[in-house]
Every structure is written in structure tokens, then in C-alpha cells.
N, C-alpha and C positions, 0 to 999 in steps of 0.2 A: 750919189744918193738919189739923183732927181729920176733917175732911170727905174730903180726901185718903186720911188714913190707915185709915179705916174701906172707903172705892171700892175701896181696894189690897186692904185683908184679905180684900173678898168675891170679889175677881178674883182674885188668890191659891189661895184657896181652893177657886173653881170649878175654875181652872184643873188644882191638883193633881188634883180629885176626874174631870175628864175625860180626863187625861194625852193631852192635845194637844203632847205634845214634838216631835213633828214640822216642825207651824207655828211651835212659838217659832224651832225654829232654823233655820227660812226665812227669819224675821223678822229675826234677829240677823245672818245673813250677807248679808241683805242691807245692815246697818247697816256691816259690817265692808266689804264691797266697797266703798262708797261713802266711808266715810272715808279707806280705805287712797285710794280715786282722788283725792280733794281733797288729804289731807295728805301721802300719800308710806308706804311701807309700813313705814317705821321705826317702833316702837310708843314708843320712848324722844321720839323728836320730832314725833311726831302726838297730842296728849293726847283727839282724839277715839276716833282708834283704839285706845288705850290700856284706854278705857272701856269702848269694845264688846268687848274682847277680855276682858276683867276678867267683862262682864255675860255672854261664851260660856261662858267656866270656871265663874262659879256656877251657867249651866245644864246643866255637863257634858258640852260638845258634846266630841267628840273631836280631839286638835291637828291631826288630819289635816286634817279641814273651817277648821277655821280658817285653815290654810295656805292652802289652795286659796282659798277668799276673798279673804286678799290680794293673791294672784297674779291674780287678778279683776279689782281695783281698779285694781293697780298696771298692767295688760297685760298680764303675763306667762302668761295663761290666756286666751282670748276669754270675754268675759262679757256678759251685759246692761246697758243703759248704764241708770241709774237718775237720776232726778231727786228732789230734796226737796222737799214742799209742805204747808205746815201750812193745814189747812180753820178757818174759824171757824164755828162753830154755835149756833143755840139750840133745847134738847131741851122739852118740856113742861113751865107753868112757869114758863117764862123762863128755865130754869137754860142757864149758860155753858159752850160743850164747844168745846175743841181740839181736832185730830185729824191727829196728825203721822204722814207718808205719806211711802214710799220707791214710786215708781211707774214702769212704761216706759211708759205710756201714760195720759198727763194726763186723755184725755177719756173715758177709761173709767172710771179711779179719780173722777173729781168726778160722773160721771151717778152709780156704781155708792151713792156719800153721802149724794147727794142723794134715791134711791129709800128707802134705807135709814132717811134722819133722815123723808122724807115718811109713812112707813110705821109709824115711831116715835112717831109725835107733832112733832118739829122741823123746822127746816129752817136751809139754810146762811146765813151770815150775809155782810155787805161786812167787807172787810180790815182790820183794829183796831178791829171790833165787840167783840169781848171780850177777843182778845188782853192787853190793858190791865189785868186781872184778875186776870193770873197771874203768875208771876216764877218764874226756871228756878232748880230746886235740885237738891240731891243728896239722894238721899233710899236710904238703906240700912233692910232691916226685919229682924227679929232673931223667932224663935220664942220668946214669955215663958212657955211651958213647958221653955223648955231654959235660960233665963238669967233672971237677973232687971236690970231697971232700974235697981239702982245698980252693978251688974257693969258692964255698958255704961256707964253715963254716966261713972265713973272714967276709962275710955281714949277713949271717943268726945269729949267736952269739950278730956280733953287737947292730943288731936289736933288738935284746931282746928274739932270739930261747932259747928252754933249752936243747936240744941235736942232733946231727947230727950224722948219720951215712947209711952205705951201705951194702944193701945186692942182691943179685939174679939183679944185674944190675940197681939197683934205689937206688939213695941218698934220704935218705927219714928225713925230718926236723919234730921235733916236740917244738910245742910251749905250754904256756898255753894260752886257748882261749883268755882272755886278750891281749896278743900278738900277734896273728895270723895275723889279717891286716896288722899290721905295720912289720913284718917281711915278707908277704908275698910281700909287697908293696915294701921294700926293695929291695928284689930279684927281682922285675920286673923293677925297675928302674936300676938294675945294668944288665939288658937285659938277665937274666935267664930265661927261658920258662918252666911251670913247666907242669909236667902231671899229676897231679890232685894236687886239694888243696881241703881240705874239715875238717868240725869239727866233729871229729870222738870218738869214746869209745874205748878206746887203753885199752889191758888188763896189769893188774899191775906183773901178774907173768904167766907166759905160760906151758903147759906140754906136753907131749911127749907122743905116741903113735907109737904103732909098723904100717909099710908099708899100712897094709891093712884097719886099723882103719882109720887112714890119710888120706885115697884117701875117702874113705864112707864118712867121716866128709867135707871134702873140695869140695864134689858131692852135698852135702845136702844143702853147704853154699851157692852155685851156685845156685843150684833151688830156693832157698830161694828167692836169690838177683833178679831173674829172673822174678819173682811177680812183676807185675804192682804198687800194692799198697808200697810195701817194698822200703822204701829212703834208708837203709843201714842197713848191717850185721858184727857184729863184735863178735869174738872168744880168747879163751883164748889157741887157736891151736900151737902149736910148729911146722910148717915145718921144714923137714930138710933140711940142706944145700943142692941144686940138685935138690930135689925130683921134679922128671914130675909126671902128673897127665896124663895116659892112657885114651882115651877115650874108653867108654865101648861098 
């Protein structure tokens, strides 16, 4: 968990300090058209859309765009027809990378990965190469300069969380997806504001790597993440306690 949670703080982070808003909520509508096309635009009876609608608001997108998304999905708008495709990878290392992709065009998103992890140090892997490593949770992270960890764990637990804890300045809750809503929903009714919530590939066991492996892998994660088509990047990385990441 702590490997996950330390990835999240620096991506986090970076992200605040470049205020790339724009791409998140590329990223997010296109999560939201795609749900609303599979489940249906009802957010009570689509629990995916539900989620992405949940992860627009905590990024502030306006309800306008959110609309228009679903009318996206549903037909009601002409939209792009998007497909899901989770990449499996290994980065320098041997470390384990996921790389789940909303795309219109298959064979530009897997060349565009494949240049990217070649470039990285990694390359792509066969199908439940490492997928096997990871297991899908909920995963809400919380400012521990705004609260502290036994605030949280009091309602998060409650709620039906399966663990809480802190690292690198983020209280970071993990549910199982089952729980995610109502524990998230818990926290927002007891007026905690969280910074990010999202159902994510948390890895089951993490490994270690000396300084310079680390920063190559955590550069590679970035570019990855930085892909228009890529909804999210998850690793089985061990940061260490401290470690900055030097810009090069």
C-alpha cells in the first residue's frame, strides 16, 4: 500500500504544482462518456458513472461538462466512440506497470506506449504479465495538514474503509470497491475534503530499487500519465521515505 501511496503523493503534487486542469478533465469526460455508454446515464443505477461523476466534482469540473458527457455516452450528443484497454508493462528494474487507456484508435495508443516505455527504460508486457499483482481498490487521500489520522479513521472504518494510513503528507484510505461510495460519502458528510478519490490497481507487495532506478521509473510513470489517452498508471514501485524526484 505504502508504494502506491507515496506514487499518488508525488503525482499529486506534481500535478497541483503544473495545474494541468485541463487534461484531467479530458481524462475524466472521457471516463464519464464511456460509462454513461456501457451503464446507461442513470448515475443511481450505473455505479461506474456514479464514480466518475464523484472523481468530476472533486475536480471541479463544471455540471455543464458533465452533462454534456453524458449525453455523449448515452447518444444524445455525437461523440467519440472510445474503447478500454489496460497495457501491461515492465519499467526499469523489473518494476510492474499498468496503464489503463480510454482510446479511439488502438493502434496509435499501443505504438504511442510502446515508444514511450522504449524511451523509459521498459517495455510492454503479454496479457496477465503482471496484472496478477495488483487488486482494484478504492483508494480516497485526505491533506494531513488539514486533518489528522485519527479524524479519518473514526468515519472512514465506520463506514466500511479496510485501512487507513499516512505517508509523505497524505492520509490515504483504501476501501474495497464495494465500499468506496459509502465510505467516500461518509467523509463528505462529516465535511472532509478529500484530494483525490478514485478506483485504482493498488499493488499487493512493492519492491525497492536503488536512487537512480527510482527517479528513471517515476519519470517514465509521469510521461506515461501525461498521455492524453492514459485514465491512470499504477506500479508495484517502492518510494522511499523523502525521496524528491530532480527535475532533469
Amino acid at each position: 500500500m505504502s508504494g502506491h501511496s507515496k506514487w499518488a503523493s508525488i503525482k499529486h503534487k506534481k500535478g497541483a504544482l503544473d495545474a494541468k486542469r485541463g487534461q484531467a478533465f479530458t481524462k475524466i469526460i472521457k471516463e464519464i462518456t464511456i460509462a454513461a455508454r456501457l451503464g446507461g446515464g442513470d448515475e443511481e443505477a450505473n455505479p461506474r458513472l456514479r464514480t466518475a461523476i464523484l472523481k468530476a466534482k472533486g475536480a471541479n469540473m463544471p455540471k455543464d461538462n458533465i452533462e454534456r458527457a453524458i449525453k455523449k455516452g448515452t447518444g444524445g450528443l455525437e461523440g467519440v466512440n472510445y474503447v478500454q484497454i489496460t497495457y501491461e508493462a515492465y519499467g526499469p528494474g523489473g518494476v510492474a506497470i499498468l496503464v489503463d487507456t480510454l482510446t479511439d484508435n488502438k493502434n496509435r495508443t499501443a505504438a504511442d506506449l510502446r515508444n514511450l516505455l522504449s524511451k523509459g527504460g521498459g517495455n510492454l508486457g503479454e496479457t496477465g504479465s503482471v496484472s496478477y499483482l495488483f487488486k482494484r481498490k478504492g483508494v480516497i487521500s485526505f491533506d494531513a495538514e488539514k486533518y489528522t489520522e485519527d479524524q479519518i479513521i473514526e468515519v472512514a472504518l465506520d463506514a466500511g474503509a479496510e485501512d487507513v494510513s499516512t505517508s509523505e503528507g497524505t492520509i490515504e484510505v483504501l476501501t474495497e470497491p464495494e465500499a468506496f461510495e459509502a465510505v467516500l460519502t461518509a467523509c463528505q458528510k462529516a465535511n472532509f475534503e478529500q484530494s483525490m478519490a478514485e478506483i485504482a490497481m493498488v499493488p499487493e507487495a512493492t519492491i525497492s530499487l536503488d536512487a537512480d532506478k527510482t527517479a528513471r521509473v517515476l519519470r517514465l510513470l509521469e510521461r506515461l500519465d501525461e498521455h492524453d489517452d492514459v485514465q491512470s498508471v499504477a506500479s508495484n514501485l517502492e518510494v522511499p521515505e523523502g525521496f524528491v524526484l530532480e527535475d532533469e
